[in-house]
N, C-alpha and C positions, 0 to 999 in steps of 0.2 A: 562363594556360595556354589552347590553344587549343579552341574551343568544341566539336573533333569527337573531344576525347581522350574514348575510350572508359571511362575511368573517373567521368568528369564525367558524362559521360551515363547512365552506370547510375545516378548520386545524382539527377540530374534525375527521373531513371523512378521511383524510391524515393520522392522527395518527392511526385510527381503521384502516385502510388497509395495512398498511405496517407494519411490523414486524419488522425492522430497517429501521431510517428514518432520515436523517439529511437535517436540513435547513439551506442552507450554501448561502456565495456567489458569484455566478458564477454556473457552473452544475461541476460533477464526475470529468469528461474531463479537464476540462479548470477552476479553483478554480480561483475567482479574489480578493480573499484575504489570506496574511500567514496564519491565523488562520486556514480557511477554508480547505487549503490545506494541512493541519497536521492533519487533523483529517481526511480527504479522505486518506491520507497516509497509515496511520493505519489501518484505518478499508480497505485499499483493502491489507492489510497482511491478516489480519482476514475472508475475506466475499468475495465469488466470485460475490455475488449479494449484491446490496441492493438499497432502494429508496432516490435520493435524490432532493430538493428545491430549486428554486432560489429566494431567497427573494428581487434580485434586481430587477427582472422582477417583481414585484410585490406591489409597495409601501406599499399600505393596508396590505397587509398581512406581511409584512418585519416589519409593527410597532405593527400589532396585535398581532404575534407571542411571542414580547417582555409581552405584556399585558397577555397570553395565559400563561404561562408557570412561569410568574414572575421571569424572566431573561434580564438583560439587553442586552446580546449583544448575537451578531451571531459568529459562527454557535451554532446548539444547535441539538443533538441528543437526538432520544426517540428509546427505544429498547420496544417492545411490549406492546405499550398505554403507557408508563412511560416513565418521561423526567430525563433523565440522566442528560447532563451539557454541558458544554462548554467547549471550549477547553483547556486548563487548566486540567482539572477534567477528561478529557478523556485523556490524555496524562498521570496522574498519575495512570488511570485506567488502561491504557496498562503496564503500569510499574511495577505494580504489580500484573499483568497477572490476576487479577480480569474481566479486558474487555473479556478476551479469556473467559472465565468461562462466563459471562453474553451474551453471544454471541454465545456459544456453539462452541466454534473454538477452534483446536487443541492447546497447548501451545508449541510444537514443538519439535525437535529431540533432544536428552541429547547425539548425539554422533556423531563425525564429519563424515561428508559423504565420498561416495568413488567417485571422478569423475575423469573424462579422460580429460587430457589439451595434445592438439600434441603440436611437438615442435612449426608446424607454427605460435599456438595460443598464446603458451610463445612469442615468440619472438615482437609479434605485441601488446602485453599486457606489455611488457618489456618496448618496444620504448613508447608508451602511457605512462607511470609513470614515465620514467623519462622527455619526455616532460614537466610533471607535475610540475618538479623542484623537484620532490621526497616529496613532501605535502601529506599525508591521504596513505593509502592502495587502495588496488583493492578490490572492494566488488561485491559478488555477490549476485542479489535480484533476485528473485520469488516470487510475489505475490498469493494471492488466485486464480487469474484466470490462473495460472500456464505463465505468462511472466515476462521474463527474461531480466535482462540487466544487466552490469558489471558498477560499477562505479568506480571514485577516490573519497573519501570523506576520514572523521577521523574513524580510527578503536571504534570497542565498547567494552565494558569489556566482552559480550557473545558471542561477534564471535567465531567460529571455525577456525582454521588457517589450511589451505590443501596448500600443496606445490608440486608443479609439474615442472621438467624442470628448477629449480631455480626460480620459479615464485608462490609467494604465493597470495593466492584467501584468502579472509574474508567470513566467510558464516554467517548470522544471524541466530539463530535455528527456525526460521518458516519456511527459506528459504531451511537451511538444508533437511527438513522433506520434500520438494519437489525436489530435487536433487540428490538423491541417483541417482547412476551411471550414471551421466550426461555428454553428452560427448560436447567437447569445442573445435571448428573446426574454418577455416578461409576459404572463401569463396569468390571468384574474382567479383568483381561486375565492371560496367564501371566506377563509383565512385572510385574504388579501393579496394584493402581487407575489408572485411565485415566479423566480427566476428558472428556467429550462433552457439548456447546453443540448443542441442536436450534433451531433456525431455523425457526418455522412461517411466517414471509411470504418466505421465499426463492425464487428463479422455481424452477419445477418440472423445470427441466433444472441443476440447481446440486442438489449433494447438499448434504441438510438438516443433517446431522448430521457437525458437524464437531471434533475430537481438539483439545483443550487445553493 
């Protein structure tokens, strides 16, 4: 296609502006495809910021991009004017902790954290997992933007195992290196108990205290 089609050129301007930049489908928030939403995954371990595309809102540019880059499918990451890959290819990049290196992102803590679990917080993490049927562990994520949520999902081979109260926490090591002495509280809402994760090394434009 020719170099002055003005669709091409808005992708030229996208990739020279943003420093990491994926074009996925659906936005950060709301990914409306698996692919898309495993690689937002990843890179918000990695990156409190970054730019992303919706190539749905966009036909033209959702087929140019394919043209652009000589990739067939979406999403497709470019880290500073260079196109990385797909998803696929960025999943193996995390894997091999190469993405944290091409990213300039920490590759995370070699040593299990210290945090605080009250009993309240065991006990309402307790009932939660075994509601579960006892499937997956409690894992604890922190992302780049320092938010926090607990989940039940399958254990990883690099989790950190912390046990508190009879109630063991899974830590991933990116998440680790944001949690050093994290304290793990339960709080009365009208809803009812509401687990809250305070963050005291969080930067101080990141609220500390984040809903589980």
């Amino acid at each position: 296609m020719a170099s002055d089609d003005p669709t091409r050129q808005q992708i030229q301007q996208l990739v020279s502006d943003h420093p990491v930049l994926l074009f996925m489908k659906g936005e950060r928030s709301a990914p409306r495809c698996g692919f898309s939403a495993s690689v937002v995954g990843l890179l918000d371990q990695l990156l409190p910021e970054y730019h992303t595309v919706d190539v749905l809102s966009d036909p033209a540019l959702r087929e140019e991009i394919k043209e652009f880059s000589e990739w067939p499918t979406i999403p497709q990451l470019y880290v500073r004017g260079e196109f990385v890959g797909g998803c696929d290819i960025v999943n193996e990049l995390f894997a091999s902790g190469e993405l944290h290196a091409l990213l300039g992102a920490p590759s995370g803590s070699d040593t299990a954290p210290r945090l605080e679990l009250t009993p309240a917080a065991a006990e309402v993490l307790s009932e939660g997992l075994s509601r579960s049927g006892g499937e997956g562990v409690l894992r604890l994520l922190v992302d780049a933007r320092h938010r926090a949520r607990i989940v039940i999902s399958p254990p990883d081979a690099g989790d950190f195992s912390v046990e508190r109260h009879g109630v063991a926490l899974h830590v991933d090591p990116l998440s680790a290196s944001r949690v050093e002495a994290a304290q793990i509280d339960v709080e009365q809402t009208r809803r009812g108990p509401r687990l809250k994760v305070l963050l005291p090394h969080a930067p101080t434009d990141t609220a500390r205290r984040a809903g589980a």
